[in-house]
C-alpha positions as a Markdown table, in Angstrom:
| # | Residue | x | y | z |
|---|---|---|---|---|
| 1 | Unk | 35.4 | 1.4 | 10.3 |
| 2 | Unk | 37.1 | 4.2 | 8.7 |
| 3 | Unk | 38.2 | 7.6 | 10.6 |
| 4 | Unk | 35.3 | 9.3 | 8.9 |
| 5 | Unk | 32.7 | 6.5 | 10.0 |
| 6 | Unk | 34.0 | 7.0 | 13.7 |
| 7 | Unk | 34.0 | 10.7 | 13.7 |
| 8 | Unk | 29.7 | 10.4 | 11.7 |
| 9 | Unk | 29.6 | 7.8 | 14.9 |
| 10 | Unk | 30.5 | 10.0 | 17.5 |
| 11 | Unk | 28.9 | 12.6 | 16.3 |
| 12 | Unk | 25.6 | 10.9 | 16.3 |
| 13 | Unk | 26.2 | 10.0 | 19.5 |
| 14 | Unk | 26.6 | 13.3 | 21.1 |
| 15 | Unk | 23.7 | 14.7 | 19.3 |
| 16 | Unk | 21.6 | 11.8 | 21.3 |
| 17 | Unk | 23.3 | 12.7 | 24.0 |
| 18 | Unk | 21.5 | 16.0 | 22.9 |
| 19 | Unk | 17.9 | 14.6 | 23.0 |
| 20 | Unk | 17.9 | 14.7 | 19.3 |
| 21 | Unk | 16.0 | 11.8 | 18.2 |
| 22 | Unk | 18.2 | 9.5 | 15.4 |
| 23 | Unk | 17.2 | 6.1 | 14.4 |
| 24 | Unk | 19.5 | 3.1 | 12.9 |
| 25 | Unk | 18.2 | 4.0 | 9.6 |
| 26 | Unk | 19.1 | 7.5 | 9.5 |
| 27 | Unk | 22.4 | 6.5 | 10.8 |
| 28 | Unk | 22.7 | 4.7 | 7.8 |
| 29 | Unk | 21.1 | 7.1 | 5.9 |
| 30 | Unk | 23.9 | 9.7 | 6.8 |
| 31 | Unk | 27.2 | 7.6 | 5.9 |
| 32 | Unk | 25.3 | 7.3 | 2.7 |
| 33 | Unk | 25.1 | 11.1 | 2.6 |
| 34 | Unk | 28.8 | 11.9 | 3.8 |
| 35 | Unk | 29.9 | 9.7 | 0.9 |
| 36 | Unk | 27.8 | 11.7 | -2.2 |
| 37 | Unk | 28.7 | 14.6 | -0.6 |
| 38 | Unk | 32.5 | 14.4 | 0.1 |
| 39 | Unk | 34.6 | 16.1 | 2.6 |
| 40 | Unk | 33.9 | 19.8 | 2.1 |
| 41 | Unk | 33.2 | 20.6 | 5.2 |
| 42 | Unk | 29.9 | 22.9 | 4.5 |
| 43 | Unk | 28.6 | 20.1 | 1.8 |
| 44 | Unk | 29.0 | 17.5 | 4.4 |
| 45 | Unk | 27.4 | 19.7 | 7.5 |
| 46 | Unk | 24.4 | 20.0 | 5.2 |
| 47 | Unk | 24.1 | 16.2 | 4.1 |
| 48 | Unk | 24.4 | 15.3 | 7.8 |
| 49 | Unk | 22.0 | 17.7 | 8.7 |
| 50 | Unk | 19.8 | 16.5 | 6.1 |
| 51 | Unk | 20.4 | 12.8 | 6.9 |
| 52 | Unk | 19.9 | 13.4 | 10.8 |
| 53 | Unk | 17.6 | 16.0 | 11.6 |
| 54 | Unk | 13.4 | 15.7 | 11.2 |
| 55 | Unk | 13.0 | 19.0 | 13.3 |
| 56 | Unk | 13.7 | 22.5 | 12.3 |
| 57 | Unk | 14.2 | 23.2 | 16.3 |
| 58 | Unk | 16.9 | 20.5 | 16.2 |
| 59 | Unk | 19.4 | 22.4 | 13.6 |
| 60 | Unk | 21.3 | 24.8 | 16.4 |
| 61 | Unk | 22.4 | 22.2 | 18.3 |
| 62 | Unk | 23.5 | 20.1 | 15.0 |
| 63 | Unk | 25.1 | 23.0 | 14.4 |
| 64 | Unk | 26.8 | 23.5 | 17.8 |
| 65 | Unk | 27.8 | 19.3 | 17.7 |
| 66 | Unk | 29.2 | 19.5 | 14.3 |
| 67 | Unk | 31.3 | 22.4 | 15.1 |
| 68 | Unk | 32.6 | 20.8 | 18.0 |
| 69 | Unk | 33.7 | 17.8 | 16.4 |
| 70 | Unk | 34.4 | 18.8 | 12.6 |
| 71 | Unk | 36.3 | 22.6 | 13.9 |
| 72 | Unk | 35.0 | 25.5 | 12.6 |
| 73 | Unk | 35.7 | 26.9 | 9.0 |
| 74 | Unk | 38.4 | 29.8 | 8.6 |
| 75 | Unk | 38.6 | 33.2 | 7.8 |
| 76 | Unk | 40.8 | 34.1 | 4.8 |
| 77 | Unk | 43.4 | 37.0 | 5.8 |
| 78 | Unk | 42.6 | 39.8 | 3.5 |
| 79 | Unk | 39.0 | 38.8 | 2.7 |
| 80 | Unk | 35.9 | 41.1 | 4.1 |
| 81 | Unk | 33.8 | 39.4 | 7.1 |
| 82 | Unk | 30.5 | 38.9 | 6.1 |
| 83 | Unk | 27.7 | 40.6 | 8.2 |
| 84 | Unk | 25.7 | 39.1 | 11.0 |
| 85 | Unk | 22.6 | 38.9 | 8.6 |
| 86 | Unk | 24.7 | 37.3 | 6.1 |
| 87 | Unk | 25.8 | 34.4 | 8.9 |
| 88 | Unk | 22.4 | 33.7 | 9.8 |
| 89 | Unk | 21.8 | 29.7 | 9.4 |
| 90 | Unk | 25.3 | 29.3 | 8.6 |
| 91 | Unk | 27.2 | 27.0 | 11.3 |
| 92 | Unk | 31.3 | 28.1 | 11.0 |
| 93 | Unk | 31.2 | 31.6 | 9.8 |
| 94 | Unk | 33.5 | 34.2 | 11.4 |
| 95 | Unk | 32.5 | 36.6 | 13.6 |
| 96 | Unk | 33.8 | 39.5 | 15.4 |
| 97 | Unk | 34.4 | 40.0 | 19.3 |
| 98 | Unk | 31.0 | 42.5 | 19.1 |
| 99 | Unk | 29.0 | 39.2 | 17.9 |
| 100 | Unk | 28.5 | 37.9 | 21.1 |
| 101 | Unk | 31.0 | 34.8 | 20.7 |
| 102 | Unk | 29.2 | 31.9 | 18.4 |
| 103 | Unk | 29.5 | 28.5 | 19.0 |
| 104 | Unk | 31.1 | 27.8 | 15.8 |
| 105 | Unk | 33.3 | 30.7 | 16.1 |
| 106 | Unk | 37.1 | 30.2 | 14.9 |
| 107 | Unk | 39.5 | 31.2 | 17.4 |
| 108 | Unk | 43.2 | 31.5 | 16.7 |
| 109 | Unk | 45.3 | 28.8 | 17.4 |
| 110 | Unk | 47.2 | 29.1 | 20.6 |
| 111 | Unk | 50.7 | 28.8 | 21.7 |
| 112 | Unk | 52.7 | 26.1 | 23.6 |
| 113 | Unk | 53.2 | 28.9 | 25.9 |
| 114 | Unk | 50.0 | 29.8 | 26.3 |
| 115 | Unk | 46.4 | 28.2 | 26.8 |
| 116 | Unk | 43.1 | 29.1 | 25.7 |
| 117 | Unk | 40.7 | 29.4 | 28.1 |
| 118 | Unk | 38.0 | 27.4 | 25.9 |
| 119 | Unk | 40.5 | 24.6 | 25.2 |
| 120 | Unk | 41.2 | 23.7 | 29.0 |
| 121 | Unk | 40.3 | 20.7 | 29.8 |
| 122 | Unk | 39.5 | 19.7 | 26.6 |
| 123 | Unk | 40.4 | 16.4 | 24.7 |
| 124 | Unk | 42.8 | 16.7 | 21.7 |
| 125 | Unk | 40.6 | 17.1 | 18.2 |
| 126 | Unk | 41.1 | 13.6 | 16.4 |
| 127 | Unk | 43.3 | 13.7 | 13.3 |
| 128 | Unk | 40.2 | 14.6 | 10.5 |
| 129 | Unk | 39.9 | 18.2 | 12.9 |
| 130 | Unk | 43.4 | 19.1 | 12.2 |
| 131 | Unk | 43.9 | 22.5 | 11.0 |
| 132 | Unk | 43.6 | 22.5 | 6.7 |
| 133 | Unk | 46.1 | 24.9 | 6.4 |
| 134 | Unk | 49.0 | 26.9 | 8.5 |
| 135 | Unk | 48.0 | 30.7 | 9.3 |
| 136 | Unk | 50.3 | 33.1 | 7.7 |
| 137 | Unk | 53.6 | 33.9 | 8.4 |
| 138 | Unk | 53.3 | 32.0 | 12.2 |
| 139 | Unk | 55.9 | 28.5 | 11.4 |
| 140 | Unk | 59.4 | 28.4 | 11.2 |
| 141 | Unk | 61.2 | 27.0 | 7.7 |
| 142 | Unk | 61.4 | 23.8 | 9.8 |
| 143 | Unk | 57.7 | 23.8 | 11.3 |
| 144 | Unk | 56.3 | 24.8 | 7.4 |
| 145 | Unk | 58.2 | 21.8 | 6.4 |
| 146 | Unk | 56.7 | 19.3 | 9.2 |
| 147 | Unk | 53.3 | 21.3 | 8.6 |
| 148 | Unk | 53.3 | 20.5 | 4.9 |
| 149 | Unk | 54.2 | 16.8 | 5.3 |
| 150 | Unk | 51.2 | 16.8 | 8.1 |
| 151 | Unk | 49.2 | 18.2 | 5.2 |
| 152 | Unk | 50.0 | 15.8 | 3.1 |
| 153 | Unk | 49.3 | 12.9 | 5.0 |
| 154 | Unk | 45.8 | 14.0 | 6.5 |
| 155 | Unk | 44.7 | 14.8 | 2.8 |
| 156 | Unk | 45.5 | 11.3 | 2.1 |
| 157 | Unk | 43.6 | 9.9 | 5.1 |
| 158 | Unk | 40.6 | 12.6 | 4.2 |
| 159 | Unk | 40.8 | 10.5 | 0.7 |
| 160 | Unk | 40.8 | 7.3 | 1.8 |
| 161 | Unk | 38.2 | 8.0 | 4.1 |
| 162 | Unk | 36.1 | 9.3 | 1.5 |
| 163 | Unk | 36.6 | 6.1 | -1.0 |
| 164 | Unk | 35.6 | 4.1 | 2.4 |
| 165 | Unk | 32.4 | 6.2 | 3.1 |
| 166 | Unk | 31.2 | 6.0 | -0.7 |
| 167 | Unk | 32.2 | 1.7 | -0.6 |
| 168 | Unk | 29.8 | 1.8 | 2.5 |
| 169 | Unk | 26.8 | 3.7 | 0.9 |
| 170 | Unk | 26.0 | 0.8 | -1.2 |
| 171 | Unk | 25.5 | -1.7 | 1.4 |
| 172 | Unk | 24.1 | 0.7 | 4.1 |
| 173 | Unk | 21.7 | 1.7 | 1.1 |
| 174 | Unk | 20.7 | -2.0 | 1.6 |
| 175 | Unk | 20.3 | -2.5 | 4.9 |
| 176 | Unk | 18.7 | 0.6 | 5.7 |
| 177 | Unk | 16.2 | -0.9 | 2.7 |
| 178 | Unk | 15.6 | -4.4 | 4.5 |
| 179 | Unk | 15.2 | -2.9 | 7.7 |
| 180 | Unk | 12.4 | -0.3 | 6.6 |
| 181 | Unk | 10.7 | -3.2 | 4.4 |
| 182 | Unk | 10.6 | -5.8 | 7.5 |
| 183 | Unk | 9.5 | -2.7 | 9.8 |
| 184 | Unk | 7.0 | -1.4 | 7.8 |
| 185 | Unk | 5.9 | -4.4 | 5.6 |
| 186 | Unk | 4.2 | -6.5 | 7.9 |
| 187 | Unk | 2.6 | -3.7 | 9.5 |
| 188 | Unk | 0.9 | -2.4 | 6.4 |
| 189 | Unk | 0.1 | -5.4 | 5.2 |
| 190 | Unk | -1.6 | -6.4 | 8.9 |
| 191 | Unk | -3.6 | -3.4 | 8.7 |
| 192 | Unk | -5.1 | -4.2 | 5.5 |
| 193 | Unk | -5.9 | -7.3 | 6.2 |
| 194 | Unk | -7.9 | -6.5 | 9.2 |
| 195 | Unk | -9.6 | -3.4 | 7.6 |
| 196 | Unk | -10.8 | -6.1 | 4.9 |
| 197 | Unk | -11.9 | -8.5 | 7.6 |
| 198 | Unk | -13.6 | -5.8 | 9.2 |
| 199 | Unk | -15.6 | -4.6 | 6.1 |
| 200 | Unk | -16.3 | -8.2 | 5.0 |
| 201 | Unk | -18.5 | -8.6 | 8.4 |
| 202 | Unk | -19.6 | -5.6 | 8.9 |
| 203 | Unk | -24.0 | -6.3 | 8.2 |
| 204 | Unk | -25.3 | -4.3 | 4.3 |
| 205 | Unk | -28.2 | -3.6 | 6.6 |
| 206 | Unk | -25.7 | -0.8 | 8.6 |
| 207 | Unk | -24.3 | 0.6 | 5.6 |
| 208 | Unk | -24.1 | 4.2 | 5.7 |
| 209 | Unk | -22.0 | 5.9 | 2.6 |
| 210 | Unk | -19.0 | 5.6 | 4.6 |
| 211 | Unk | -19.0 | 1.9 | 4.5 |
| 212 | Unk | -20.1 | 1.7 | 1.0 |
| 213 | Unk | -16.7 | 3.3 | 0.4 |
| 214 | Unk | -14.9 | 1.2 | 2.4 |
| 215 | Unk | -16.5 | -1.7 | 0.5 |
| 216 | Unk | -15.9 | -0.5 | -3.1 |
| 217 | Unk | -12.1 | 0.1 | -1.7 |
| 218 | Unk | -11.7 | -3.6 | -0.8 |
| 219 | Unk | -13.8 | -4.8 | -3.5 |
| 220 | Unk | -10.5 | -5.6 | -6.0 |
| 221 | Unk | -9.3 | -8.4 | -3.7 |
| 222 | Unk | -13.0 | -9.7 | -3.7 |
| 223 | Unk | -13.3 | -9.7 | -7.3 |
| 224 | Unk | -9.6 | -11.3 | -7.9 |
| 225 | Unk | -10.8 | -13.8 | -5.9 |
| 226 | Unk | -14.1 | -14.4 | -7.6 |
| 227 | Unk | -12.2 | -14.3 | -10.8 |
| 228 | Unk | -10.0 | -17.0 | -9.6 |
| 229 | Unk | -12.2 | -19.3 | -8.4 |
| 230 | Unk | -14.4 | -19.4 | -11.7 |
| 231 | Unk | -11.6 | -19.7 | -13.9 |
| 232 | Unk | -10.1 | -22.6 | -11.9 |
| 233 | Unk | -13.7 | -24.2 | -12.0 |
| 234 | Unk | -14.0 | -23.8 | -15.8 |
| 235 | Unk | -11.2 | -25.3 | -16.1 |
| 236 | Unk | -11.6 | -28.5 | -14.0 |
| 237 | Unk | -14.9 | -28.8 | -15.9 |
| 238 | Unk | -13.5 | -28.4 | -19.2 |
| 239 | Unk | -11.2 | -31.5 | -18.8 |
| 240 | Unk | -13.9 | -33.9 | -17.9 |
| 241 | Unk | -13.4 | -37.0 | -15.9 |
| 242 | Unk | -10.6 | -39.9 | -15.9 |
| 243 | Unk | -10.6 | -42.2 | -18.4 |
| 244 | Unk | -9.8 | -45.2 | -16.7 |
| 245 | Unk | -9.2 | -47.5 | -19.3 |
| 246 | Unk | -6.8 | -45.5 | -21.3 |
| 247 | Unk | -4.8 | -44.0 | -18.1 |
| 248 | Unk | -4.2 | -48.1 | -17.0 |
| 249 | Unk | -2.8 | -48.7 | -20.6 |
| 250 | Unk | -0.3 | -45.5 | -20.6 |
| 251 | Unk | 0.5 | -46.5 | -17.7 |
| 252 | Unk | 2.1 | -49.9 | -18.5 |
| 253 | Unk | 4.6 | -47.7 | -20.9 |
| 254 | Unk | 6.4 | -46.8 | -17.3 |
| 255 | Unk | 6.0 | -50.2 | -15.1 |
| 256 | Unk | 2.2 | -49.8 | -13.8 |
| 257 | Unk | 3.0 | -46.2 | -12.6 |
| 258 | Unk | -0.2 | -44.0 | -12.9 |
| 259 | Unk | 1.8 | -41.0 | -13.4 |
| 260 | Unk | -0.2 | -39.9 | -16.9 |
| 261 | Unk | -4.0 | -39.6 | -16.2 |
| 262 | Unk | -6.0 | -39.7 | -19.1 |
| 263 | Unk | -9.4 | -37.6 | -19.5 |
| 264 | Unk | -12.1 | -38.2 | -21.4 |
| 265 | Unk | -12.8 | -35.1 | -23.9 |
| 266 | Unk | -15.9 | -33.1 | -23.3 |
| 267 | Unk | -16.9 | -29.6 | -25.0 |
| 268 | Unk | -16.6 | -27.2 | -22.0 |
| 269 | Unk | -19.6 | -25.8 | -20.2 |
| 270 | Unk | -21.1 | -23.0 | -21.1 |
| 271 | Unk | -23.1 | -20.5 | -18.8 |
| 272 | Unk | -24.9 | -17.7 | -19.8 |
| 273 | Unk | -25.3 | -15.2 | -16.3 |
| 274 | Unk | -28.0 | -13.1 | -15.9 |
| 275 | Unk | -28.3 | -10.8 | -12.6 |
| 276 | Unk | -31.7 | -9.5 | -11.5 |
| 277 | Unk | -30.8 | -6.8 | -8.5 |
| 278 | Unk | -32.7 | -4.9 | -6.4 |
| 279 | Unk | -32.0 | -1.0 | -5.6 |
| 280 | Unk | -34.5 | -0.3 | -3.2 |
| 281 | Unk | -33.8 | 1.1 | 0.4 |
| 282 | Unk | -30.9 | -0.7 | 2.1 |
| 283 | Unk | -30.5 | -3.6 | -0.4 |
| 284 | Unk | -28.8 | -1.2 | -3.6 |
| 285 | Unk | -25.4 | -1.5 | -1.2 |
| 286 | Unk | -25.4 | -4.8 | -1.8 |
| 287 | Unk | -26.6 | -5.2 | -5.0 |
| 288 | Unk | -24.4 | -2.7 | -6.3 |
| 289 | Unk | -21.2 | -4.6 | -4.9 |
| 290 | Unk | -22.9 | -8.0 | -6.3 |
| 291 | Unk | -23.0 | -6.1 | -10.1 |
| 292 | Unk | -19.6 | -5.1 | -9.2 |
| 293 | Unk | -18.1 | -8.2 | -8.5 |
| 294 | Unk | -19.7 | -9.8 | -11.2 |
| 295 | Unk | -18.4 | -7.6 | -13.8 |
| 296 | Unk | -14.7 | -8.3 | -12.5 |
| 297 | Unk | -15.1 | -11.6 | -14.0 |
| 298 | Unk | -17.5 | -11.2 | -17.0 |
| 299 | Unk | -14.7 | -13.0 | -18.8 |
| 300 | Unk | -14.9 | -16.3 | -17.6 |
| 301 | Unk | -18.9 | -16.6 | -18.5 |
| 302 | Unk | -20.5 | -16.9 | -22.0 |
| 303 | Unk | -22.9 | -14.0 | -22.0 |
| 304 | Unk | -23.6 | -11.8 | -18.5 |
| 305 | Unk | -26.6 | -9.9 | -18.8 |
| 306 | Unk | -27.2 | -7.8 | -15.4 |
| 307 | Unk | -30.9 | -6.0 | -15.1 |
| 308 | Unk | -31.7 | -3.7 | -12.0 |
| 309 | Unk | -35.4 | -3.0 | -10.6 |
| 310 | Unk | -37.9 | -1.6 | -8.3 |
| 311 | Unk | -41.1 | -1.5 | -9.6 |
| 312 | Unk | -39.9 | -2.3 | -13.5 |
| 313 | Unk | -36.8 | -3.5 | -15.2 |
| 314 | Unk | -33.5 | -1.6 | -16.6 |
| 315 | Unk | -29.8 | -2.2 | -17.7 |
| 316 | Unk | -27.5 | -1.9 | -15.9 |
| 317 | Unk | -23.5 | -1.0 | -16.8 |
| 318 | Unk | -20.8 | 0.8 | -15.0 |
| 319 | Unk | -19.1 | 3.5 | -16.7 |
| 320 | Unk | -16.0 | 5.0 | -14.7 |
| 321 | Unk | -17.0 | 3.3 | -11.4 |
| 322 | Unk | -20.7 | 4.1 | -11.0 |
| 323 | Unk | -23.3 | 2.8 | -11.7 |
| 324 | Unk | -25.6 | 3.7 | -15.0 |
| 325 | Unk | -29.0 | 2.4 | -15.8 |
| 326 | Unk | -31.1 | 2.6 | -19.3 |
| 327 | Unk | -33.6 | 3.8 | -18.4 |
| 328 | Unk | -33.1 | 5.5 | -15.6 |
| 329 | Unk | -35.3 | 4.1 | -12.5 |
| 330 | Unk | -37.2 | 5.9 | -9.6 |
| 331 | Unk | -35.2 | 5.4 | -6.7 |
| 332 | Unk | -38.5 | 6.2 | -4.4 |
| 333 | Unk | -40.8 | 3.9 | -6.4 |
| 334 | Unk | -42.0 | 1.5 | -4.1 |
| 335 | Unk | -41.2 | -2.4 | -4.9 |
| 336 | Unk | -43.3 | -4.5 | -7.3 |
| 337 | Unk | -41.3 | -7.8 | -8.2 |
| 338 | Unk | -44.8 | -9.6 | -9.5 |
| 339 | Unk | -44.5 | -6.9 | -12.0 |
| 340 | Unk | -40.8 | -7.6 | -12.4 |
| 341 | Unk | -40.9 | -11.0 | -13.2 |
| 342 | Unk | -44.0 | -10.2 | -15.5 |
| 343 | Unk | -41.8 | -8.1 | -17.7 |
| 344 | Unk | -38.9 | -10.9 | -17.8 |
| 345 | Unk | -41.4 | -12.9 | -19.0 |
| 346 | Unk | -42.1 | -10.9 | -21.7 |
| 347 | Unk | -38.5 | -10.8 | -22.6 |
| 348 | Unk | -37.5 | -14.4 | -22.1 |
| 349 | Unk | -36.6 | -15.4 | -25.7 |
| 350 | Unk | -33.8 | -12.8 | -25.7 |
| 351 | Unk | -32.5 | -13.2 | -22.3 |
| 352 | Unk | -33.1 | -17.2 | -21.6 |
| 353 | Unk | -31.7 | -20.0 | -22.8 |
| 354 | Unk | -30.8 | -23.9 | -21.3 |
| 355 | Unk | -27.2 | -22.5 | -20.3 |
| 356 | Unk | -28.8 | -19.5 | -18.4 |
| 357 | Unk | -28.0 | -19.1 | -14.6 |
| 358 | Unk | -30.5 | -16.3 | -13.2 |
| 359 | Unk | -29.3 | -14.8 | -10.2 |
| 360 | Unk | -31.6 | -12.5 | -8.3 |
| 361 | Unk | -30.6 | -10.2 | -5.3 |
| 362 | Unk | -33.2 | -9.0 | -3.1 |
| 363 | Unk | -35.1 | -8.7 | 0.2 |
| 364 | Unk | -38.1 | -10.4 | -1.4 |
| 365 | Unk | -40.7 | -7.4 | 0.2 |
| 366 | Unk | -43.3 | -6.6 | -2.4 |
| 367 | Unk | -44.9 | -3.9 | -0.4 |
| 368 | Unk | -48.3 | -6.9 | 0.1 |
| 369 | Unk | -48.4 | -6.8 | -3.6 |
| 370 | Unk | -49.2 | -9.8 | -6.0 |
| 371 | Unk | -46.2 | -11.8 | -5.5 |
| 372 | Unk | -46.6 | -13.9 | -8.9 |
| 373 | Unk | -44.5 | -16.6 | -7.7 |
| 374 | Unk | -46.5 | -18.7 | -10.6 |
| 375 | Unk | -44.2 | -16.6 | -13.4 |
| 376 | Unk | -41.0 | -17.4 | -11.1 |
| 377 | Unk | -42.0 | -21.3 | -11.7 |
| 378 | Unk | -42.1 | -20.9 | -15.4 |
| 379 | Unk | -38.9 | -19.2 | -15.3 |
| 380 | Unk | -36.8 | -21.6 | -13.0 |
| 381 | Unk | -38.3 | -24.4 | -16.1 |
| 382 | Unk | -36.8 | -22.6 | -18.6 |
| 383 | Unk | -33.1 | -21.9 | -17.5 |
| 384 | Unk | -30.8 | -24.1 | -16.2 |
| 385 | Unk | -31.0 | -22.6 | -12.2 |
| 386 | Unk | -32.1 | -20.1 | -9.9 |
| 387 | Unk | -30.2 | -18.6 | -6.7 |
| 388 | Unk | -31.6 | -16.0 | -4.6 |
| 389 | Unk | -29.4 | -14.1 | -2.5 |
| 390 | Unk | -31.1 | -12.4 | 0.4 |
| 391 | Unk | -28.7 | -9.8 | 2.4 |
| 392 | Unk | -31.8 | -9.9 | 5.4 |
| 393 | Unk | -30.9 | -11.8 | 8.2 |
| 394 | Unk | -32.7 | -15.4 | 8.3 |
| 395 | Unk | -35.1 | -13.9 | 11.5 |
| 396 | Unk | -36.4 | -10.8 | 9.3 |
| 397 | Unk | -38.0 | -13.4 | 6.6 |
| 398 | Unk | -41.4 | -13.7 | 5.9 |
| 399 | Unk | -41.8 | -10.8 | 8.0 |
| 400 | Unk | -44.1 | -7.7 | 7.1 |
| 401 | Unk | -44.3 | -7.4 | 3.4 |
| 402 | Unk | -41.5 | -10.2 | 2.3 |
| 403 | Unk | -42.9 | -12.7 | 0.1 |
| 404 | Unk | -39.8 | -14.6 | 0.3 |
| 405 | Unk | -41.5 | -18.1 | 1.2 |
| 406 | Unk | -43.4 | -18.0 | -1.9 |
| 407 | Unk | -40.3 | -17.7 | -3.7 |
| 408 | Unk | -37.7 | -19.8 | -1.4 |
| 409 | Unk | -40.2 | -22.6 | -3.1 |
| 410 | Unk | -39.5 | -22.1 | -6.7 |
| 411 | Unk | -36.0 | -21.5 | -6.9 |
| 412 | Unk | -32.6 | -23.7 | -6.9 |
| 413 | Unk | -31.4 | -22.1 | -3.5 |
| 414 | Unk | -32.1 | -19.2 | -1.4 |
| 415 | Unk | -28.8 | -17.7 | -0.1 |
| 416 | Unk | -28.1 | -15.7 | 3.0 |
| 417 | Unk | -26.1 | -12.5 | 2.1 |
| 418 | Unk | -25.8 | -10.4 | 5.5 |
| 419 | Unk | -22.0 | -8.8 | 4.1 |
| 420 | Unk | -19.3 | -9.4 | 2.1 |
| 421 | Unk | -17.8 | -12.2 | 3.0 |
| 422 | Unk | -21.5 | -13.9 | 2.8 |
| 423 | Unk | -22.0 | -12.5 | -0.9 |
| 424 | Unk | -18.6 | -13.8 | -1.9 |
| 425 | Unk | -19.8 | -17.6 | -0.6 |
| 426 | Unk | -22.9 | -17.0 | -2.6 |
| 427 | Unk | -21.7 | -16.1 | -6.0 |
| 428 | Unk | -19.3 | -18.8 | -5.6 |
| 429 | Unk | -22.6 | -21.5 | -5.9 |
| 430 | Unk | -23.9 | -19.9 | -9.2 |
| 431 | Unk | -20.8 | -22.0 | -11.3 |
């Protein structure tokens, strides 16, 4: 490493020395600094400083470090001293003997002859601390002469040093970049994934607003994952099943090998969705997320129709995130499904078809009203299958009001849905 890189080094190492806290990064971060800033000595005290220190408490003894090791700047004969209000978060300014004697205070040079009290003891400055230029009227013709070719030969280490620090920057600009990326990385990405797996268990019978938010935050990997998985389906089911016959004769073109399977063509499936969800008490968490998932991947389905209820039917759409329904439905109604399915009756000739897939999310608990499981029947004969997903757990069922065995017997499937992670395995039997 360079002179530059040694003196950066040392210095780091006394301000540790220091108790000021300095990581490997900001090392890095500071050789990176030192070469955009150059060698001026107040540019580079403030990229180190900037590099190196989190903590406004931390900057005198910076200050007091750098000084030591870099020298302190000096006063121009002839020139006014500043004032003490003037110096004030300045590290290196002159002061006078009233000042109370600064750390980075510059003190003549002294004699062979004589020795300064402050330099006793002390280790000689490495070359880069050297004095920048000869005071006035103290060397000989001779010493001037020795003193300029000094000169000229630390400028050109100061130079060279400098080209080394800026050829550094780019690869400690790197590693400082790995290191931060396998530091941090992982741990965000562990963090996530157990915050997921948290709210993917947690029970829609506990959820409070809070975890409604959590949920709608990691809804998007849900619904990426729905998305997925009904594209990939569609796809499988679009290219039908092996043609034996015709994949045995391409393969005698390459020796017997069955390395080109041949299909026989089908027209793709079609499914037209339609989503029957309730929003009364607890169960509008869930259904809400269901609507929400669904609508992720409307693509992948012919037609998606999605209908919410209490006591009577509405639309249901999301405009910018929530949730809007035409007409608007009486959250405090109480729950009348009988009259529900009486009204999708009335409607089935728009919203019914052989390709249809109804999907209905709810509790089942009719408040001991007519359950009309009869008009559920005629229904289920109609379309091509029904799946009820109930987010109750299996011992609340058939409990109180729910009229869930009457309908458990009419329908394709009936679907525990406790949380996420159980709507997600749901949803995935409707294709």
């Amino acid at each position: 490493m360079s002179a530059i890189g040694d003196a950066v080094l040392a210095l780091i190492a006394d301000l540790r020395a220091a108790e000021v806290r300095i990581s490997l990064a900001e090392s890095i971060d500071a050789l990176r600094a030192l070469g955009a800033a150059g060698l001026e000595r107040v540019r580079m005290r403030e990229a180190l400083a900037a590099a190196l220190i989190k903590d406004e408490a931390d900057r005198a003894r910076f200050d007091e470090v750098f000084a030591r090791h870099f020298g302190a700047a000096r006063s121009t004969p002839g020139r006014p001293r500043p004032s003490q209000g003037a110096r004030i978060g300045v590290a290196g300014s002159s002061s006078g003997p009233s000042d109370g004697g600064a750390a980075d205070e510059p003190r003549p040079p002294a004699r062979d002859d004589q020795e300064s009290p402050r330099s006793a003891g002390r280790t000689p400055r490495p070359p880069l601390e050297q004095d920048e230029a000869a005071e006035p009227g103290a060397p000989a013709d001779g010493q001037a002469n020795a003193d300029r070719e000094g000169d000229a030969g630390a400028a050109d280490r100061l130079a060279d040093a400098d080209a080394a620090a800026r050829g550094l920057s780019a690869d400690a600009t790197a590693a400082a970049a790995g290191d931060r990326a396998e530091s941090a990385a992982p741990g965000l990405a562990a963090g996530r994934a157990a915050a997921l797996r948290a709210i993917e268990r947690t029970p829609f019978a506990t959820y409070s607003d809070i975890e409604y938010g959590a949920a709608r935050d990691a809804l998007a990997v849900i619904r990426r994952r729905f998305r997925i998985r009904v594209s990939r389906r569609l796809r499988i089911a679009s290219a039908g099943r092996i043609d034996f016959r015709r994949t045995i004769r391409a393969a005698l073109q390459h020796g017997g090998a069955l390395g080109d399977l041949r299909f026989r063509a089908r027209r793709p499936r079609h499914v037209d969705l339609l989503i029957l969800a309730d929003l009364s008490g607890s169960v509008k968490y869930a259904s809400t997320l269901m609507l929400e998932i669904v609508a992720g991947a409307r693509e992948c389905f012919r037609r998606v129709r999605s209908l919410v209820y209490i006591d009577r039917i509405a639309e249901a759409g999301f405009e910018r995130g929530h949730l809007v329904m035409t007409p608007p439905l009486d959250l405090y109604a109480r729950s009348d499904f009988g009259r529900v399915l009486g009204e999708v009756r009335d409607r089935r000739a728009a919203l019914l078809s052989r390709t249809t897939v109804i999907v209905i999310m709810g509790d089942g608990r009719n408040n001991r009203r007519p359950a009309r499981a009869d008009l559920l029947r005629d229904l289920a004969r109609t379309c091509r299958a029904v799946f009820w997903l109930n987010p109750e757990p299996p011992a609340r069922w058939n409990t109180g009001d729910s009229a869930i065995r009457q309908y458990a017997r009419e329908v394709t499937a009936m679907i525990e849905c406790a949380n996420l992670r159980d709507l997600e395995r749901g949803l995935a039997h409707v294709v």
